[in-house]
DRENMAR-114956 format. One record per residue (C-alpha): residue number from 1; residue in one letter; x, y, z. Coordinates in steps of 0.05 Angstrom, whole numbers. Layout:
+-----+--------+--------+--------+--------+
! num ! residu !      X !      Y !      Z !
+-----+--------+--------+--------+--------+
! NUM !      A !      X !      Y !      Z !
...
+-----+--------+--------+--------+--------+
***
This chain:
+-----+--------+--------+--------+--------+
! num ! residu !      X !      Y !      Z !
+-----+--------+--------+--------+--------+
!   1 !      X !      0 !      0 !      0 !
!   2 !      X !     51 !     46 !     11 !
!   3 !      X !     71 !     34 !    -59 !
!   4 !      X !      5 !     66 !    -79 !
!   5 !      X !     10 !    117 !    -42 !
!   6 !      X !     79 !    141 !    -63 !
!   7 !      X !     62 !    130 !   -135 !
!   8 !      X !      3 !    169 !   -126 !
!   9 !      X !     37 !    230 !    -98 !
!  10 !      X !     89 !    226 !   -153 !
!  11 !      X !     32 !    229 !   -206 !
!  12 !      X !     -5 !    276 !   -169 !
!  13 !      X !     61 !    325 !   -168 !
!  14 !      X !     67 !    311 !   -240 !
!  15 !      X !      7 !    327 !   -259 !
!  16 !      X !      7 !    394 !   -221 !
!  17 !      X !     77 !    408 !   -245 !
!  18 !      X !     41 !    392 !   -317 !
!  19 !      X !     -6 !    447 !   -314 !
!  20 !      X !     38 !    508 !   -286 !
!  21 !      X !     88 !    492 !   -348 !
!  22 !      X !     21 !    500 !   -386 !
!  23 !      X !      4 !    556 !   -361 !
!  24 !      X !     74 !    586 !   -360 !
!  25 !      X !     74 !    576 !   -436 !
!  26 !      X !      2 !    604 !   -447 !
!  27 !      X !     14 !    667 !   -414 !
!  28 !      X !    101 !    668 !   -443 !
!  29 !      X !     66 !    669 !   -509 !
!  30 !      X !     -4 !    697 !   -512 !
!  31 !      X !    -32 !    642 !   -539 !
!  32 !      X !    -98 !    646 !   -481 !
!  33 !      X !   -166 !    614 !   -508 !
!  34 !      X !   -220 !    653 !   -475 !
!  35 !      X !   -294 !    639 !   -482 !
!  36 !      X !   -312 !    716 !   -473 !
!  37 !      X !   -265 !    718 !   -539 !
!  38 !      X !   -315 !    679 !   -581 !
!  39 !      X !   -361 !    736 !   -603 !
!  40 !      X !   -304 !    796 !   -610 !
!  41 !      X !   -244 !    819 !   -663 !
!  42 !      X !   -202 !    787 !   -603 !
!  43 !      X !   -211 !    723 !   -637 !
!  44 !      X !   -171 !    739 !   -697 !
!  45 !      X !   -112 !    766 !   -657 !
!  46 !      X !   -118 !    689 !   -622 !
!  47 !      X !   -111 !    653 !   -680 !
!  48 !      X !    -50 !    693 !   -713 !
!  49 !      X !    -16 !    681 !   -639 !
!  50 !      X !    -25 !    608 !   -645 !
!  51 !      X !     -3 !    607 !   -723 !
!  52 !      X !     54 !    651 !   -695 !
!  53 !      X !     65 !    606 !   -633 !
!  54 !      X !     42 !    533 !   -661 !
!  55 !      X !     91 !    494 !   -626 !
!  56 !      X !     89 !    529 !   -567 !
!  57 !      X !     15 !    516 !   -574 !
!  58 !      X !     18 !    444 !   -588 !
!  59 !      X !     69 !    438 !   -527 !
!  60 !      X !     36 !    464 !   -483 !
!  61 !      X !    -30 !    421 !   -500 !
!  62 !      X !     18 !    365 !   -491 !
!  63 !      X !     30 !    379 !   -420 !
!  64 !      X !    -44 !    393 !   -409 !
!  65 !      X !    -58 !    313 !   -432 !
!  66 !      X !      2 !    296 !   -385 !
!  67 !      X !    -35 !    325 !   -323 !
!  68 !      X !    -98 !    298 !   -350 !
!  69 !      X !    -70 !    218 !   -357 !
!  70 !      X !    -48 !    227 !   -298 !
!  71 !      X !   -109 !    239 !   -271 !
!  72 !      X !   -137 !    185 !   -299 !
!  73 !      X !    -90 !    137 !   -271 !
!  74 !      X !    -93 !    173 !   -197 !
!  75 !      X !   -174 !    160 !   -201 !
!  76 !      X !   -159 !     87 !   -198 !
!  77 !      X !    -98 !     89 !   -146 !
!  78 !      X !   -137 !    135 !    -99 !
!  79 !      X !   -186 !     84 !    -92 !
!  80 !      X !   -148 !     27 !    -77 !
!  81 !      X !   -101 !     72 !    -25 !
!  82 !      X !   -156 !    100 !      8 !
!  83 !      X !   -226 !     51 !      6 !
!  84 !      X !   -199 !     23 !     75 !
!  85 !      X !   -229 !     94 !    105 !
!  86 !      X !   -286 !     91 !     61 !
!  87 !      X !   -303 !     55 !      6 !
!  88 !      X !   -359 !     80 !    -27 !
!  89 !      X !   -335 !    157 !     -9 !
!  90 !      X !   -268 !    134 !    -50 !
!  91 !      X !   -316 !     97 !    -99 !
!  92 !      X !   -357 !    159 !   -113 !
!  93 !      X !   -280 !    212 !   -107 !
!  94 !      X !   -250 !    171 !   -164 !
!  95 !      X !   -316 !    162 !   -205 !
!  96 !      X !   -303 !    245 !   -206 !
!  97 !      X !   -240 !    247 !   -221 !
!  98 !      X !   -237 !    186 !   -269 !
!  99 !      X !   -303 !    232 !   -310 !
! 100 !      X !   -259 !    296 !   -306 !
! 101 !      X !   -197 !    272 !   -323 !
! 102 !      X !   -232 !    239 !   -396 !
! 103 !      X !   -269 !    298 !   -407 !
! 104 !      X !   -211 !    350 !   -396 !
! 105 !      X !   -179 !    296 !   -445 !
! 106 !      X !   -226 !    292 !   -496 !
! 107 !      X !   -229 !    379 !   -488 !
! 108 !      X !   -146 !    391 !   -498 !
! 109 !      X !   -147 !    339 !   -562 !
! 110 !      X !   -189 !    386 !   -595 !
! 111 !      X !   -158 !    442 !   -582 !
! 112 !      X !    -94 !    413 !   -623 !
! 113 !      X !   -137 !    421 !   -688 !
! 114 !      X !   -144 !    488 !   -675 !
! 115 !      X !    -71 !    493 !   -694 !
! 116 !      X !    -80 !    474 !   -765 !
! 117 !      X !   -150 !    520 !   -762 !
! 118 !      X !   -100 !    571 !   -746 !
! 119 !      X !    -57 !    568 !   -797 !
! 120 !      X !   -110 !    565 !   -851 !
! 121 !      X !   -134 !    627 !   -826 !
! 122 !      X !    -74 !    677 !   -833 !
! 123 !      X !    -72 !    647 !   -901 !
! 124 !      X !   -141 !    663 !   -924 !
! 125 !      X !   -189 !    723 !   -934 !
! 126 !      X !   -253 !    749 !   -943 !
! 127 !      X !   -312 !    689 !   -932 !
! 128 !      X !   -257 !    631 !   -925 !
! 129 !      X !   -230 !    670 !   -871 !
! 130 !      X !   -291 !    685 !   -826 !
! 131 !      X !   -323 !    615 !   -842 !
! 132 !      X !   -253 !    586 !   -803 !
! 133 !      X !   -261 !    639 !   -747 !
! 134 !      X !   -337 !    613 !   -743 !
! 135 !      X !   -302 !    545 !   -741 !
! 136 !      X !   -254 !    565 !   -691 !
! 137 !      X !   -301 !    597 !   -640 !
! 138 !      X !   -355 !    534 !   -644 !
! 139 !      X !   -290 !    500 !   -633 !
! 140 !      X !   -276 !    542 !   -572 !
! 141 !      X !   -336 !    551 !   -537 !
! 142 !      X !   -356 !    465 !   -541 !
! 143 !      X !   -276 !    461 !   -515 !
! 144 !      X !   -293 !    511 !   -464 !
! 145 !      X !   -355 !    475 !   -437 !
! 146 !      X !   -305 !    415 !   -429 !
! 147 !      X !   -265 !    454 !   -388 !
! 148 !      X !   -323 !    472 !   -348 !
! 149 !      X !   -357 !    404 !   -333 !
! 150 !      X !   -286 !    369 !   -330 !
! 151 !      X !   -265 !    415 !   -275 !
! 152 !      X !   -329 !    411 !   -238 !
! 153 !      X !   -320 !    341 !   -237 !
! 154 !      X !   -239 !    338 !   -219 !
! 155 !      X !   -256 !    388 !   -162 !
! 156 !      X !   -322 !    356 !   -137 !
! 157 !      X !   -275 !    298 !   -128 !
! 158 !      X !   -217 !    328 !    -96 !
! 159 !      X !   -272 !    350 !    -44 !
! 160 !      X !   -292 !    282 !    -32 !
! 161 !      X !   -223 !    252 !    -24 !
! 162 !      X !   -209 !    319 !     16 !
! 163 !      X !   -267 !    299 !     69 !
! 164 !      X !   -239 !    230 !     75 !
! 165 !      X !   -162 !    255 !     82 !
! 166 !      X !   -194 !    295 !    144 !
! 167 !      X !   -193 !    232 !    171 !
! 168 !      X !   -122 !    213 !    166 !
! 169 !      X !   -102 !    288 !    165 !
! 170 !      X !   -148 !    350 !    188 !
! 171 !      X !    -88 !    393 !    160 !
! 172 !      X !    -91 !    369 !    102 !
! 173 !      X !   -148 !    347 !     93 !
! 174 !      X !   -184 !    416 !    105 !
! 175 !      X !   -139 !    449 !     68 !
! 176 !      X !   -178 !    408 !     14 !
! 177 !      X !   -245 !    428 !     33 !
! 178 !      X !   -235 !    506 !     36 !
! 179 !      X !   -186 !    500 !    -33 !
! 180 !      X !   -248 !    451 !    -70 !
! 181 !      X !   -299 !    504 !    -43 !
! 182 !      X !   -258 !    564 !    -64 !
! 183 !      X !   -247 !    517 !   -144 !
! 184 !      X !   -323 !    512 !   -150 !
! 185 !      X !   -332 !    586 !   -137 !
! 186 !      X !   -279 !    603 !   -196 !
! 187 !      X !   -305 !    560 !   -254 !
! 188 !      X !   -359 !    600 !   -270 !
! 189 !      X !   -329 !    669 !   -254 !
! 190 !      X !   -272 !    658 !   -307 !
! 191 !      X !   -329 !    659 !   -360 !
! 192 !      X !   -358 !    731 !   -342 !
! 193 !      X !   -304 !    759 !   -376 !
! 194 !      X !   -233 !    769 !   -388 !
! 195 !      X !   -229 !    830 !   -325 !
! 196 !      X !   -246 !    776 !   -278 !
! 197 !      X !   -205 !    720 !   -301 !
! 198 !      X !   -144 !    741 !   -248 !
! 199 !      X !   -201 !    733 !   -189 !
! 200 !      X !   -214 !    666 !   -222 !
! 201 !      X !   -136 !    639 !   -219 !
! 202 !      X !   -135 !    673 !   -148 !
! 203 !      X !   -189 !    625 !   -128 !
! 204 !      X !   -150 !    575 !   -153 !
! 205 !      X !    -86 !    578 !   -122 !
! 206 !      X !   -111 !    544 !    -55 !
! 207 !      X !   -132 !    478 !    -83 !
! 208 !      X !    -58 !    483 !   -122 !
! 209 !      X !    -36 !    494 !    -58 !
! 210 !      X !    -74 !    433 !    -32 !
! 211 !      X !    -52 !    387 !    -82 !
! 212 !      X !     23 !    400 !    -72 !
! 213 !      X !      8 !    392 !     -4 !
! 214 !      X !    -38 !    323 !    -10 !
! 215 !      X !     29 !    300 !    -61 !
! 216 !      X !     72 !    306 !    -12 !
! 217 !      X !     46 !    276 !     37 !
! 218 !      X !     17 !    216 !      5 !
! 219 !      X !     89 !    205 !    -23 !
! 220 !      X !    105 !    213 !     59 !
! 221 !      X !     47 !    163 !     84 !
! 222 !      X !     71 !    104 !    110 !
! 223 !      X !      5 !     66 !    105 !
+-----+--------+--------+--------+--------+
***
C-alpha cells in the first residue's frame, strides 16, 4: 500500500507540475483561449498568436494531456489507497475524477486542431476567412464547456477525497475542503469575462496549494 500511495503523490506532483508549465507557456506566449473571446475581433488576434506560436501551442496542449492521464490513472490508485477509510466515499471521489480527467482529455485533443484551423486562417481572406473563425469559435466555446464540466467534476472529487483525508489528516485534509470550495466558486467566474479572469486563478491557487500539499504527503504516508 505504501507503494500506492507514493506513486500516487508522484503522479499527483506531476500532474500539477504539468499544468503550471502549461500555463507558463500560455501566458510566455499569448496564446490564451478565452470563451468571452468567441463573439469579439479578439478572436482573430488568437488565431495569428497560435499560427505565430504553433509549437508552443501544441506543447503546451501536450502537458495539459500529461496532467490529464495522470489523472486518470490517480482515479484508480486513490481508490485502492484509500477505500480502507471509506469505500464508497473513494468509490464515488474517483468516479469524479476518473469523468474529469476523460473529459478535460477529450477537451485539450481538440484544441490541437485548432492549430492547423490557425494556420489556414492567416492564409485566407474574405468568406474563407470568417467561415474558419466561425469554425474556430464553435470550436472554442464546445472546448470551453469541457473545461467547465471536467473541472467541476476533478474538483467535486478532490472535495470528496479531501473529506476523507480529514480523517487521516485535518491539516490536510481541510486544506482540501476550503481549496475545492474556493475551485467551484472560480469555474464560473472565469467565464464573465476576461477583467475577472485574475479573481478566477486567485481562487484557484488554494486547491494548487492543496494538491502540492496532499502529493507530498501521500508520497510521505507510511500506510
Amino acid at each position: 500500500m505504501r507503494n500506492v500511495n507514493r506513486l500516487s503523490g508522484i503522479l499527483w506532483l506531476i500532474s500539477v507540475i504539468a499544468v503550471l508549465i502549461s500555463l507558463i507557456i500560455v501566458l510566455r506566449f499569448d496564446i490564451a483561449l478565452n470563451p468571452s473571446e468567441l463573439n469579439s475581433d479578439v478572436m482573430g488576434k488568437t488565431l495569428q498568436n497560435v499560427t505565430k506560436s504553433s509549437t508552443a501551442h501544441i506543447i503546451e496542449l501536450v502537458f495539459d494531456e500529461l496532467s490529464d492521464i495522470a489523472i486518470v490513472v490517480l482515479a484508480a490508485l486513490l481508490y485502492l489507497g484509500f477505500s480502507k477509510q471509506s469505500r464508497a466515499g473513494a468509490l464515488a471521489g474517483s468516479a469524479c475524477l476518473l469523468a474529469g480527467g476523460i473529459i478535460l482529455a477529450a477537451h485539450n485533443m481538440g484544441n490541437f486542431a485548432l492549430t492547423w484551423i490557425a494556420k489556414d486562417y492567416v492564409l485566407a481572406t474574405g468568406t474563407k476567412a470568417l467561415a474558419l473563425e466561425v469554425a474556430a469559435s464553435s470550436m472554442l466555446l464546445t472546448a470551453k464547456w469541457g473545461v467547465a464540466i471536467g473541472s467541476f467534476f476533478f474538483v467535486l472529487g478532490v472535495l470528496i477525497y479531501s473529506v476523507i483525508v480529514t480523517q487521516l489528516s485535518k491539516s490536510v485534509g481541510w486544506l482540501g475542503v476550503i481549496g475545492s470550495i474556493l475551485a467551484f466558486i472560480a469555474i464560473p467566474i472565469g467565464w464573465l469575462g476576461p477583467q475577472l479572469q485574475m479573481i478566477s486563478v486567485s481562487l484557484y491557487l488554494p486547491l494548487i496549494i492543496w494538491e502540492v500539499t496532499f502529493g507530498i504527503w501521500l508520497i510521505r504516508k507510511k500506510s
